[in-house]
N, C-alpha and C positions, 0 to 999 in steps of 0.2 A: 504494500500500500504506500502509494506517494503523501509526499505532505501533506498538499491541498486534500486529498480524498482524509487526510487523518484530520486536519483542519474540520472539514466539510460536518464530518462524524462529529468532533468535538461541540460544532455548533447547534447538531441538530438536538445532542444528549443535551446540552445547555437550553436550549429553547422547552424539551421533555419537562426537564426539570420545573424552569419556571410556571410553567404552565401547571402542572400538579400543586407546586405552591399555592399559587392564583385562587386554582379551586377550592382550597384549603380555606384560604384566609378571605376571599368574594363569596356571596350567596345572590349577584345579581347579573351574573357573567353569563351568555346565552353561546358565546360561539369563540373558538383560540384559533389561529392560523397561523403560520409563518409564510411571509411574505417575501417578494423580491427575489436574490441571487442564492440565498441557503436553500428557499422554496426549489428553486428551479436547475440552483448544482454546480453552478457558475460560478462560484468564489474567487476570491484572490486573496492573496496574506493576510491583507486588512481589513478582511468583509467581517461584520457583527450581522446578530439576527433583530433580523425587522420582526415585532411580533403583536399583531393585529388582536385587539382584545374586544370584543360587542360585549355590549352590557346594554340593561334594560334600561338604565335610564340617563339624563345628563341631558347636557344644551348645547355641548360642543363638546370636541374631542379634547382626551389629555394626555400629555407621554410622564412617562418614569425611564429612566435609564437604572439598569440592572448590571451586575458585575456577576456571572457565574460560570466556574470552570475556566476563569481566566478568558472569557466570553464577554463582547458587551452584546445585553440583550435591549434594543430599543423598542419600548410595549408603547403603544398608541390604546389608548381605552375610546372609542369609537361606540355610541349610542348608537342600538341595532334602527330608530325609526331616521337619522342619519346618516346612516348606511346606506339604506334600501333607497332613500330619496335620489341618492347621487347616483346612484348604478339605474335608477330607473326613468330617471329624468335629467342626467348631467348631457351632455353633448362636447364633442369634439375633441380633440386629443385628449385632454386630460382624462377626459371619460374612458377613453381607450384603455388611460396606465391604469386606472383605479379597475378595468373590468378585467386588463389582463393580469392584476395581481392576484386577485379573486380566483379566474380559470385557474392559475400556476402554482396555486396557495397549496401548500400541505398542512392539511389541517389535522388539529391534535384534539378537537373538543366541537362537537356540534350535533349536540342529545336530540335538537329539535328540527335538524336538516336546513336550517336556513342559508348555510353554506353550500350544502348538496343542491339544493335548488339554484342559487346562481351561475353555478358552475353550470350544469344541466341548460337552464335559458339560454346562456352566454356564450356556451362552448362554439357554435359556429356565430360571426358576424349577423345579430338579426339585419336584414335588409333595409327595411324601414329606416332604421338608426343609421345605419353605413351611407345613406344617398342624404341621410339632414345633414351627418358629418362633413360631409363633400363639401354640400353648402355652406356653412358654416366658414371652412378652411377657406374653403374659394372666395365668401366674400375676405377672410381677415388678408387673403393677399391683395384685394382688390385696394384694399385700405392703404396697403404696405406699397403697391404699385400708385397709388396716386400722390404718397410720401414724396418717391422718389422725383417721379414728374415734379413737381409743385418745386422740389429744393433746386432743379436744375433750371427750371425757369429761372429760380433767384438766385445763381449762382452760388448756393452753398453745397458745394460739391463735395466737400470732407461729410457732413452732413448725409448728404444725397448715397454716398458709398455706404455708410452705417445702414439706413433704411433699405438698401438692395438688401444685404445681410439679412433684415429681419424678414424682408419680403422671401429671399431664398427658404430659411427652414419651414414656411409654411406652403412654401410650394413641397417639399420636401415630406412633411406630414400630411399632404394630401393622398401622396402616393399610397399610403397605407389601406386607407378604406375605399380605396381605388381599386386596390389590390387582395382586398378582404382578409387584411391582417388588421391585429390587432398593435399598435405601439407601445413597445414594455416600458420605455422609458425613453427622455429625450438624451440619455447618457449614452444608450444603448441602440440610436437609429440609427447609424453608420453603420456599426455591425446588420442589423437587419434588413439594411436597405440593399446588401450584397443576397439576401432570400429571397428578393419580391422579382416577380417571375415580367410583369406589366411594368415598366418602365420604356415613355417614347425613347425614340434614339436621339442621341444627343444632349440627353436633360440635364441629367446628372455631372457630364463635365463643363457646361453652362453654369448650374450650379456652383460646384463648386472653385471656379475660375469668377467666380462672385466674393464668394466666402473666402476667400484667399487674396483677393485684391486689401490692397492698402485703405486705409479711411484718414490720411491727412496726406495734406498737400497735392490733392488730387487736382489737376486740370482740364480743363474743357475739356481737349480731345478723349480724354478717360472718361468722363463726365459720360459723352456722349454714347462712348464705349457700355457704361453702365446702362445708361436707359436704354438702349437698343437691344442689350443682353436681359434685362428685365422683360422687354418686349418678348423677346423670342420668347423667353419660357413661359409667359403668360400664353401667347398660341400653343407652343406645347401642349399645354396641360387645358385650354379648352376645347382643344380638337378631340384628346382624350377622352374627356367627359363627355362629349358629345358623340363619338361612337361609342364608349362601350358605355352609357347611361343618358338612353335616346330623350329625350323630353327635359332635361335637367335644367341645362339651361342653354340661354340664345344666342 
């Protein structure tokens, strides 16, 4: 057994542990999970356990950081009618992370299935959700692309290079529910964006010849360079949409 796999083990007996504690010392805990990279296997030296706690009642969520096994365990206590709100009416990427931490969750504690049920719902992209998401993404580039426009008009092209940038990653999260994956994390899209099977040609190194340009002392000629690179990948990703999700938009 390698490190990491002994790591992995130590994390997941640590999360064990805590979790029996919990029930021990709570009497209003409905559901335990572990969450994130221990959930799904993916560690690195420094990974701790993410550890999802639903409880009946509360107003908002609250963390404890825990030390067990030479483990840090970070417990979020999460109010189960809180929960259910965000996974049943959140939208757009973030709804993505919080569904696929849920799908990827190992769970250590749930008497009343409320875990087993979202998993179950959730495991494929409902459709309905996946085409609002689109919209969603699509208009926050729309926002991100009129950024750009607007600063080059005024010459503030250091400016105008930062707003590509933010325009690019949401061209970039669009591809997901384009491509009926779910986004684990925005730490974690680079790596996934090498899975997605539906990417135009040419997108991706537009992209990121975006995300790698400078943002000071930019000049017109770059300037220009930027908004015509904003341009293309805006047709990119409408043309997209428009074959493979007919009626979407115009």
């Amino acid at each position: 057994m390698d490190e990491l796999s002994k790591r992995l083990e130590a994390l997941r007996e640590a999360s064990q542990r805590v979790c029996r504690r919990l029930l021990k010392t709570r009497s209003d805990i409905v559901a335990i999970m572990v969450v994130g990279s221990v959930a799904r296997g993916n560690i690195h030296e420094n990974s701790d356990v993410d550890l999802c706690v639903l409880v009946k009642y509360g107003e908002h969520p609250e963390r404890e950081r825990i030390r067990e096994l030479d483990c840090d365990v970070e417990v979020v206590y999460t109010p189960l009618r809180l929960w259910r709100e965000r996974l049943y009416r959140g939208i757009g990427s973030m709804w993505e992370i919080d569904v696929s931490n849920v799908v990827d969750s190992l769970v250590l504690y749930d008497p009343y299935g409320v875990v087993r049920e979202i998993k179950r719902m959730f495991k494929v992209y409902p459709e309905e959700k996946r085409r609002m998401n689109i919209l969603e993404i699509f208009h926050r580039m729309g926002w991100y692309e009129e950024a750009v426009r607007y600063h080059y008009l005024k010459k503030n092209y250091d400016v105008q290079s930062v707003f590509s940038k933010m325009y690019v990653m949401e061209a970039l999260k669009i591809l997901f529910p384009l491509n009926r994956v779910y986004l684990r994390g925005e730490k974690h899209m680079f790596e996934q964006l090498k899975e997605l099977r539906e990417i135009p040609p040419g997108l991706l190194e537009k992209c990121l010849s975006l995300l790698w340009f400078k943002s000071r002392g930019v000049k017109h000629e770059e300037a220009t360079w930027i908004l015509e690179t904003v341009s293309d990948i805006w047709r990119l990703i409408k043309d997209k949409i428009r074959s493979s999700e007919p009626g979407l938009v115009r």
